[in-house]
C-alpha positions in Angstrom: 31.9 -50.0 64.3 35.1 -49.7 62.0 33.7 -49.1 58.8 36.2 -50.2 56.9 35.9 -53.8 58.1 32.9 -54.2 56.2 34.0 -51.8 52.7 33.3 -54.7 50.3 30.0 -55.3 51.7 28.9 -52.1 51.6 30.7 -51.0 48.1 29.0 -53.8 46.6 26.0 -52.9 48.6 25.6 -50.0 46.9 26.8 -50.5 43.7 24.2 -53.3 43.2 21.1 -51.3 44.5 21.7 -48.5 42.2 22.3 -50.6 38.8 19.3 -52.1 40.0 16.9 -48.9 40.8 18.5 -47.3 37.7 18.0 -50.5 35.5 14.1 -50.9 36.6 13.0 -47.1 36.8 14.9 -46.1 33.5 13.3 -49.3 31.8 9.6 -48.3 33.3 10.2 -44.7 32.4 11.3 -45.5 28.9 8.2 -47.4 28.2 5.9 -45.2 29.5 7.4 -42.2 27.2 6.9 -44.2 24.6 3.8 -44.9 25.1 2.1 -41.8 26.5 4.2 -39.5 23.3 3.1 -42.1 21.2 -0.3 -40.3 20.4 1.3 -37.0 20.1 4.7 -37.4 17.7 6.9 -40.5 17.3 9.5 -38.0 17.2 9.3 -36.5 21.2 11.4 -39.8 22.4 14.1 -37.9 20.6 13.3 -34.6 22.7 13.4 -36.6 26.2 16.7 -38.0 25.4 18.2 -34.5 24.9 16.1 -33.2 28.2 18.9 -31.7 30.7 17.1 -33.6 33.8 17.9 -37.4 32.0 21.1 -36.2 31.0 22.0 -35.5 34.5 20.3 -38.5 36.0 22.1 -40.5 34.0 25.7 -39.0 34.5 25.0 -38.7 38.2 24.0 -42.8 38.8 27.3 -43.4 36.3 29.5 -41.2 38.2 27.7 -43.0 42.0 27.9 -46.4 40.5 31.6 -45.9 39.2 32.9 -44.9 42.5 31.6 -47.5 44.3 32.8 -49.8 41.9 36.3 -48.2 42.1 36.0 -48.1 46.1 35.3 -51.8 45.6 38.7 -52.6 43.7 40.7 -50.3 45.7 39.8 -51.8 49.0 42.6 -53.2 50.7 45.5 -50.9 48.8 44.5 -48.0 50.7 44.6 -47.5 54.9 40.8 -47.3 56.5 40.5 -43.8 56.7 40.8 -43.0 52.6 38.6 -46.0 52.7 36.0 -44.9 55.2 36.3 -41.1 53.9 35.7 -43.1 49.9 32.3 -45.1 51.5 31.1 -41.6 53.0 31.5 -39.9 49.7 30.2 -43.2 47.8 27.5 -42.9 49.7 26.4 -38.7 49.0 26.4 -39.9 45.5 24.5 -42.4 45.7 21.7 -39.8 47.8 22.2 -37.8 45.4 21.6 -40.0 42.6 17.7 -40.9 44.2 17.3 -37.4 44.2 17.8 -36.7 40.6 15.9 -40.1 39.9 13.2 -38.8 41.9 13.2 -35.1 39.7 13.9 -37.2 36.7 10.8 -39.3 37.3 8.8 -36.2 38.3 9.8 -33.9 34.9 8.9 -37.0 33.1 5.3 -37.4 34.7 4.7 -34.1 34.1 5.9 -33.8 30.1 3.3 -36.7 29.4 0.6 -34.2 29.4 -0.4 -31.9 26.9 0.8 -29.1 28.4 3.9 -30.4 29.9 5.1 -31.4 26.2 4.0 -28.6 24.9 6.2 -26.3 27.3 9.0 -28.2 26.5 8.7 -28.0 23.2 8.4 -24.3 23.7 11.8 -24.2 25.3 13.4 -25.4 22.0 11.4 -22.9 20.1 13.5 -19.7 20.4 14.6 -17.7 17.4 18.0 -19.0 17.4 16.7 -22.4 18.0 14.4 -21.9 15.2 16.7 -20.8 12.6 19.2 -23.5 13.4 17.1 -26.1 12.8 15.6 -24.6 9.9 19.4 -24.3 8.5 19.4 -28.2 9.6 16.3 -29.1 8.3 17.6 -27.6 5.2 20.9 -29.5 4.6 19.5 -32.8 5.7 15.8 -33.5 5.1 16.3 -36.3 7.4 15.8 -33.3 10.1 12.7 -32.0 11.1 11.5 -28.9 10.2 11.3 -26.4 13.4 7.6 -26.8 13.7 6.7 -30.2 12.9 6.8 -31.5 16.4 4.5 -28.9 18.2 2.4 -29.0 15.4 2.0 -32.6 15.8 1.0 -32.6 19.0 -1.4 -30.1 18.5 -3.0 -32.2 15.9 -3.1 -35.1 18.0 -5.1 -33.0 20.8 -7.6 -31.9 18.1 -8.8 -35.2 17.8 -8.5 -35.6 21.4 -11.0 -32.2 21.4 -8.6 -30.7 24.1 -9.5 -27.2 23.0 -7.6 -25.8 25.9 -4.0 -27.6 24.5 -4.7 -26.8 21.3 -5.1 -23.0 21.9 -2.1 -23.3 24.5 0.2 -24.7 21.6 -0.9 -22.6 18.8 -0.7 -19.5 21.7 3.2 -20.9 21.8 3.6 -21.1 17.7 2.1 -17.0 17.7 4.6 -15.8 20.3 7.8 -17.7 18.9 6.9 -16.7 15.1 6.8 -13.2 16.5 10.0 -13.0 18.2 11.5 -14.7 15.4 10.3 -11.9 12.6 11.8 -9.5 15.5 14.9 -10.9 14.6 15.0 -11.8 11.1 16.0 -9.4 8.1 14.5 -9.4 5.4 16.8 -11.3 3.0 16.5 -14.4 5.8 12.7 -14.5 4.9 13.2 -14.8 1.1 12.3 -17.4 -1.1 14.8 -20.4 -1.2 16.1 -19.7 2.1 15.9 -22.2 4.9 13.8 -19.5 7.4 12.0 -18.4 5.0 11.0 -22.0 3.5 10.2 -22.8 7.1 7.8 -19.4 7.4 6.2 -20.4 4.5 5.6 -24.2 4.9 4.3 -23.2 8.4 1.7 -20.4 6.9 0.5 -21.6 3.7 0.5 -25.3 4.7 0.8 -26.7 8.2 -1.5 -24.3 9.2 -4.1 -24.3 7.3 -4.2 -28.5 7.6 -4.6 -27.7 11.0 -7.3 -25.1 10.8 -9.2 -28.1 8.4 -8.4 -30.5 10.6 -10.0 -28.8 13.5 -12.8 -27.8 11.4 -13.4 -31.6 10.0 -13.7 -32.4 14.4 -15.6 -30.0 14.8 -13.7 -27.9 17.2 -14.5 -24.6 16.0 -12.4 -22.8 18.9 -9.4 -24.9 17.4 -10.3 -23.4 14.1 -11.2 -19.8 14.9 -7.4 -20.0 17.0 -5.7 -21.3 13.9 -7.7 -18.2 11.9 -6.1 -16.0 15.1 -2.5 -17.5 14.7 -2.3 -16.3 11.0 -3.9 -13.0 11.9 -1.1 -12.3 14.6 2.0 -13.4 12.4 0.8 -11.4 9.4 0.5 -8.6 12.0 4.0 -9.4 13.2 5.5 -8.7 9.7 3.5 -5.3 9.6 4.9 -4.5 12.7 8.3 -5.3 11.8 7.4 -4.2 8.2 8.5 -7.6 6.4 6.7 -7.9 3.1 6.8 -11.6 2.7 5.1 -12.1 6.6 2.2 -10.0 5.1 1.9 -12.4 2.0 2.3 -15.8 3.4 -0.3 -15.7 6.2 -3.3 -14.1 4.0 -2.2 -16.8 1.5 -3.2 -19.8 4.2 -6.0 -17.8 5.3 -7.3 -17.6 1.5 -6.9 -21.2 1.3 -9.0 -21.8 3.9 -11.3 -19.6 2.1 -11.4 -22.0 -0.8 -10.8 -25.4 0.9 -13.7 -25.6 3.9 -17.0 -27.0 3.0 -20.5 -25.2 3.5 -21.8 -25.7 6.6 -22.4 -23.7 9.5 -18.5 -24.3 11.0 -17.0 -24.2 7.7 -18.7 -21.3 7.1 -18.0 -19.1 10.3 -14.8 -20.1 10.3 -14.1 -18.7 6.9 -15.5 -15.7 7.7 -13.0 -15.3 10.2 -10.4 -15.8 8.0 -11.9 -13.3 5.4 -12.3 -11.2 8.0 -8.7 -11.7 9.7 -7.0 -11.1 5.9 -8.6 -7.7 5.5 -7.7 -6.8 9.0 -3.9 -7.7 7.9 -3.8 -6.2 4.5 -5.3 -2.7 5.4 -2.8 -2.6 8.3 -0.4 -3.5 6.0 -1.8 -0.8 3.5 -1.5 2.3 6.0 1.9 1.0 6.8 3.0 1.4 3.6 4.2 -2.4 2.7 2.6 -2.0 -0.6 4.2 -5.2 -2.5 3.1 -7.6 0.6 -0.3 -5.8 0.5 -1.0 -6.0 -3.2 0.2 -9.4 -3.4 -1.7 -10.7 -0.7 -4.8 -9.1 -1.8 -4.6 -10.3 -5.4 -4.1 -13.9 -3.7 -7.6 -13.3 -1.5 -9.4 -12.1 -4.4 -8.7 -15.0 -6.3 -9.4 -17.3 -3.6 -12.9 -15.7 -2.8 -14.0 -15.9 -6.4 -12.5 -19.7 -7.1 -14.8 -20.5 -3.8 -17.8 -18.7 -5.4 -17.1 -20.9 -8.7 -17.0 -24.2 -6.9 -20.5 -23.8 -5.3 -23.6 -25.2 -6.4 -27.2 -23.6 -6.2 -27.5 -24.8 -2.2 -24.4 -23.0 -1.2 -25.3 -19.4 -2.0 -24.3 -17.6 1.5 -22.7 -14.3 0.7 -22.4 -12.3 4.1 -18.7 -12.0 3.9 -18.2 -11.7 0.1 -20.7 -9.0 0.2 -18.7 -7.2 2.7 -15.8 -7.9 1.2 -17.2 -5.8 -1.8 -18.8 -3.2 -0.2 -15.9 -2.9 2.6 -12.7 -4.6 2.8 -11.2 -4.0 -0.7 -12.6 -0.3 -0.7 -10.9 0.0 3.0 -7.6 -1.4 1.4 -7.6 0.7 -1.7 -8.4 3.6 0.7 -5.4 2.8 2.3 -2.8 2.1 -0.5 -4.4 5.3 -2.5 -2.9 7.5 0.9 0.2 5.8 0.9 1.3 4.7 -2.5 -0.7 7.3 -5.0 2.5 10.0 -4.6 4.9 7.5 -6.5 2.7 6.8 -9.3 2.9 9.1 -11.9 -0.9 8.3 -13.4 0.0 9.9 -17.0 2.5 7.4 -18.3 0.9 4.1 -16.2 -1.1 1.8 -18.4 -3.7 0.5 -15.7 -5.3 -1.9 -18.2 -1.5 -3.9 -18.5 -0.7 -7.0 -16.3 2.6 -5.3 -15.1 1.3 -1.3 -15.0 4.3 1.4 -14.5 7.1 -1.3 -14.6 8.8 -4.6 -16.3 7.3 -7.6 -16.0 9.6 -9.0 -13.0 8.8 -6.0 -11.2 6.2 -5.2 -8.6 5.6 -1.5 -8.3 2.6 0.5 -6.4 0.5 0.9 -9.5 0.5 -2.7 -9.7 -0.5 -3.1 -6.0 -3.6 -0.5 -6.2 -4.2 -2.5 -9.3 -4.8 -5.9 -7.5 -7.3 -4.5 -5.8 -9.4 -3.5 -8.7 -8.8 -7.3 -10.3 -9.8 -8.7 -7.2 -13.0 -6.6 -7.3 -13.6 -7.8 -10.9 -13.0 -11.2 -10.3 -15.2 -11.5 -7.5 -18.1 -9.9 -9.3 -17.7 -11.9 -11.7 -18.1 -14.9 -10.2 -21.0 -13.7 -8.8 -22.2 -13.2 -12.1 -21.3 -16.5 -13.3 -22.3 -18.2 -10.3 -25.9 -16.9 -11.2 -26.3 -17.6 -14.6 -24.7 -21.0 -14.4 -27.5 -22.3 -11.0 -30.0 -19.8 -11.5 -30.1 -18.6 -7.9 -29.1 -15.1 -6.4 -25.8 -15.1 -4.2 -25.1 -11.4 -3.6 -27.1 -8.4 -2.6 -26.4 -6.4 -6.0 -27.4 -3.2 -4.1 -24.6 -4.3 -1.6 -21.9 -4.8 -4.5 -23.3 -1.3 -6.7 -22.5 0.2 -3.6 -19.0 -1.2 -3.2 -17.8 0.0 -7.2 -19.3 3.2 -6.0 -17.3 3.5 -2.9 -14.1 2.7 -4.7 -14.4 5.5 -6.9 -15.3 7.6 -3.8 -11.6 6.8 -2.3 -10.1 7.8 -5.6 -11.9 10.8 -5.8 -9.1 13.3 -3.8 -6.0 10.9 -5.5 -4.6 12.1 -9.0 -5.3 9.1 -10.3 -7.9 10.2 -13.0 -7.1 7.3 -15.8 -7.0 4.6 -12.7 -10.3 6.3 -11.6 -12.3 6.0 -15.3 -11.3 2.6 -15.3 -13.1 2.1 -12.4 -15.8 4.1 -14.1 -15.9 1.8 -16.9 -16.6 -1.0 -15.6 -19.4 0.0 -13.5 -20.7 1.3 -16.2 -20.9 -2.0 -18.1 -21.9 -3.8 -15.2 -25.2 -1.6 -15.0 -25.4 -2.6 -18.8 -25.1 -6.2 -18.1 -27.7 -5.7 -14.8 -30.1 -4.6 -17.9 -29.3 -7.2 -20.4 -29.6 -10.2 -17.6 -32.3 -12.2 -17.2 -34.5 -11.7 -14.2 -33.6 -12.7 -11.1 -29.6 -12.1 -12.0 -28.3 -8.9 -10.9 -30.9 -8.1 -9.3 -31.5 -4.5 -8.2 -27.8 -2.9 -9.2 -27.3 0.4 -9.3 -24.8 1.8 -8.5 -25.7 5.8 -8.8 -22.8 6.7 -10.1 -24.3 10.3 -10.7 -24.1 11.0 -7.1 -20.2 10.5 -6.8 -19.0 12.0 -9.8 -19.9 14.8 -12.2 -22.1 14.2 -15.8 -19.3 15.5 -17.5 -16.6 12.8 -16.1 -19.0 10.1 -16.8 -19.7 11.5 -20.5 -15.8 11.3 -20.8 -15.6 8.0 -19.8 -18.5 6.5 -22.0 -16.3 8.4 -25.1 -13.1 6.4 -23.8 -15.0 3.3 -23.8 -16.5 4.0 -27.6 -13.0 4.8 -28.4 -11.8 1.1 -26.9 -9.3 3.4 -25.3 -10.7 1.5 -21.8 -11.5 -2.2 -21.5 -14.1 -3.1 -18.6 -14.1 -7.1 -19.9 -10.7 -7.3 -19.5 -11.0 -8.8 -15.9 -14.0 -8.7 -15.2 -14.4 -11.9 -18.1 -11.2 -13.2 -17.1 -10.5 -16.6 -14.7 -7.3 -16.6 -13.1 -6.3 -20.5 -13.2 -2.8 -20.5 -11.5 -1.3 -19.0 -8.3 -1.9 -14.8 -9.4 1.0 -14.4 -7.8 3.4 -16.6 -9.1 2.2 -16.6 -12.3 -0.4 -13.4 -13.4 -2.6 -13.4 -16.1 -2.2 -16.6 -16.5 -6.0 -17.9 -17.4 -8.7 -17.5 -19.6 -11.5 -14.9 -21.0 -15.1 -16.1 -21.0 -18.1 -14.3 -22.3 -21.2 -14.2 -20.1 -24.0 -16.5 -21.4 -26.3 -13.5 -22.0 -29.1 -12.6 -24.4 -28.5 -9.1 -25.3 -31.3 -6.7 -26.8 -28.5 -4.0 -27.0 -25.1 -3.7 -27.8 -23.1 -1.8 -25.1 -21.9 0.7 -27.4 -25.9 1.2 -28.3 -26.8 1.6 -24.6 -23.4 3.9 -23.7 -24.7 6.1 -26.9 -28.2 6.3 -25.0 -26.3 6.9 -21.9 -24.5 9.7 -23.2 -27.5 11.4 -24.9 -29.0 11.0 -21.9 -26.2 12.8 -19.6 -26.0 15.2 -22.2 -29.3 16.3 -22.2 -29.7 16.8 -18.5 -32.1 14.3 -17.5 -32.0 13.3 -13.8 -33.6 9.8 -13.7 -34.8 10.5 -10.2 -31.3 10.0 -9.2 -30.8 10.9 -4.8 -29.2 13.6 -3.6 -25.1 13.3 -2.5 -25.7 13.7 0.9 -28.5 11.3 1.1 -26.0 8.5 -1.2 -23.3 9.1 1.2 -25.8 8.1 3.9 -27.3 5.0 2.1 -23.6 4.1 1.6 -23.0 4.2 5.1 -26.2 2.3 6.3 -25.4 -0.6 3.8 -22.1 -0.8 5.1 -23.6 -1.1 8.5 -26.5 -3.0 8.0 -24.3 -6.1 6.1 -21.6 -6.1 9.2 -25.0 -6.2 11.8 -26.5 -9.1 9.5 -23.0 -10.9 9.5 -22.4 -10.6 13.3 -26.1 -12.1 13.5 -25.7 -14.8 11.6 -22.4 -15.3 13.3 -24.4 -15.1 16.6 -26.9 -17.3 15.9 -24.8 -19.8 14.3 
């Protein structure tokens, strides 16, 4: 049969069936995007139209279409065999063009899942990709900011209680944050740059919705991975050793702190996070990133003792505040003492000053050893004021005398005598102010300082506090009211609602008789205090991981 007898016919033949097919499968296609991404982001349309697969579809049934329609108008200016060797190739196309339609359909099917979107997404989420639209998102706020979409989606599957796409998107956001610290220096991270803006949106507030979010559904894996996605980009900075990647995860992990409620998920899951920020800070610590550590850990302490404030006389579960006390700030001031205490020349640093060692714009080591102490404070505090104000015990005061002990204990082989007797000081008072409260506050502190450092040192230190020479109040009465980073000491000072029967400066006179005259008190031995130390430590991680466990 001479094909090019019939050339019209079949030109037309095939132009027609592949408008049509294209016309009907692209209209089905489009309508089924846009409903199935629908209840993930109203913005993934946008990432199907820049998909590769309908970009090609859509060229090749142009390209099929247009050469059949040419074949059509050149049919009868050219001899049969162009024409027959034109239907042949018209035809290829057009096989062609059902195969793409075919893989076009196929991706499509596929990328209406959870995980199908959420690998695409991933594709557009390398570090270059990133920082690009970040730059974007920057010039134009009409453009999305790197994250938003996968961060959408994973929303949407929390409510959908897909634990499993939820931990496979937030699994995607921990890998790409990681590369893209790999490749970032450190004036890209800054403040008031478009990365770091992005870092910081993603960590301090995108985040930590989501961790609520899952919390508020109840999916507590959700949760506990959001708690793990922090964890592994403030590692990432330490790794890379990035200052501001320390800070800005610990920050959303201290306002989950504060922000969850007081139930059993809310409260599990900010014991993660407590426990996640002190894993991150005393890595950070060894590693030497003081600012990012002492930052970070002024932030947390803050955050623990606004969440103490905020609770009423129902809400008294301390497990992780009392380790916090009696572990994780003594582990991080361990570990900034080993790396930090060489550049601080403890003569000329004034420990009680807001900005010790240097100007006020200026954030040295001192000040970073120094957070750790005011977070201390605070948080006892708060514990003080939490049981005055209800009437109900919140921490094991045994547990927290302990933990002032145990800071002075890392201090002990440092050279930092002054930053040492102000630690000193202030347990000093406190044991006062165990004395002067009413029972059933402060319950059974004591911290036996005795058994850590000499008679001697402590008799100094009581003559440093008669000579006001060394304030214990100073923080310990003091209620940060701001962001402690962005704006310190910025607050006020309270006196404790106390009844007193003796003025401190009586009972540090007694004291010092006392010392003076070598009376024991039926104090322990230091071997046997070092033990006790070291069983309270353990036995308040074993009665966290039960409660944990049972919970």
């Amino acid at each position: 049969m001479d094909l090019s007898a019939v050339g019209t016919s079949i030109f037309s033949t095939l132009a027609g069936i592949q408008a049509s097919i294209f016309a009907i499968v692209f209209s089905v296609v489009i309508l089924g995007v846009q409903l199935s991404t629908s209840q993930y982001s109203p913005r993934l349309p946008d990432l199907f139209r820049s998909d590769t697969i309908y970009l090609r579809t859509v060229g090749v049934f142009a390209v099929s279409i247009g050469i059949s329609l040419l074949g059509l108008f050149a049919y009868g200016y050219v001899d049969g065999f162009w024409i027959e060797l034109w239907m042949y190739f018209s035809g290829l196309l057009a096989i062609v063009a059902f195969v793409s339609l075919f893989d076009f359909v196929d991706r499509t099917l596929e990328q209406s899942t959870p995980e199908g979107i959420l690998d695409r997404l991933e594709d557009d989420l390398t570090a270059s990709q990133i920082i690009d639209q970040a730059e974007a998102s920057s010039d134009d706020h009409r453009e999305p900011d790197p994250f938003l979409v996968v961060l959408s989606v994973i929303n949407s599957q929390i409510n959908e209680r897909d634990a499993a796409a939820v931990y496979l998107g937030l699994d995607i956001i921990s890998r790409r944050v990681t590369e893209l610290l790999a490749e970032c220096s450190v004036e890209m991270l800054e403040e008031d740059t478009p990365v770091g803006d992005s870092l910081e949106d993603l960590c301090t507030n995108r985040l930590t919705s989501t961790g609520e979010t899952a919390v508020a559904t109840e999916l507590e894996e959700g949760a506990t991975e959001v708690v793990s996605t922090l964890e592994t980009i403030g590692q990432a900075g330490v790794d890379e050793s990035l200052d501001r990647p320390v800070l800005l995860p610990v920050q959303g992990l201290s306002d989950l702190v504060l922000d969850l409620d007081y139930d059993g998920i809310d409260e599990r899951v900010r014991g993660e996070a407590i426990e996640s920020s002190k894993d991150v800070l005393q890595n950070a610590a060894e590693a030497g990133l003081w600012k990012g550590t002492g930052k970070a850990t002024r932030y947390l302490g803050w955050q623990l003792a606004n969440s103490v404030h905020v609770r009423d006389e129902n809400q008294n579960y301390d497990r992780r505040y009392t380790s916090a006390i009696i572990n994780y700030f003594p582990g991080i001031l361990r570990e900034l003492v080993d790396s930090t205490a060489d550049a601080i020349d403890d003569d000329t640093t004034n420990w009680s000053s807001p900005y010790p060692g240097l100007a006020h714009d200026s954030y040295s080591e001192a000040r970073a050893l120094q957070a750790v102490y005011i977070s201390v404070a605070e948080l006892t505090g708060a514990f003080l004021r939490y049981e005055l104000k209800t009437g109900v015990n919140f921490p094991d005061w045994g547990h927290v005398g302990y933990g002032w002990v145990k800071a002075v204990s890392e201090l002990s082989d440092s050279e930092l005598d002054s930053f040492k007797q102000l630690w000193i000081g202030t347990t000093l008072y406190l044991e006062y102010l165990s004395n002067e409260t009413p029972d059933g506050v402060m319950e059974e502190f004591n911290p036996m300082l005795r058994r850590e450092v000499s008679d001697d040192e402590i008799i100094a230190v009581i003559e440093q506090l008669l000579a006001e020479e060394i304030d214990p109040t100073q923080w310990l009465n003091f209620r940060q009211t701001v962001d402690p980073v962005e704006m310190p000491q910025t607050g006020y000072r309270y006196a404790f609602d106390i009844d007193t029967d003796e003025s401190f400066e009586d009972w540090l006179s007694h004291r010092q008789d006392v010392l003076a005259a070598g009376i024991g008190g039926g104090f322990v031995g230091q071997s046997e205090f070092a033990e006790m130390i070291q069983e309270e430590v353990e036995s308040a991680e074993q009665d966290t991981a039960e409660d944990e466990d049972s919970g």
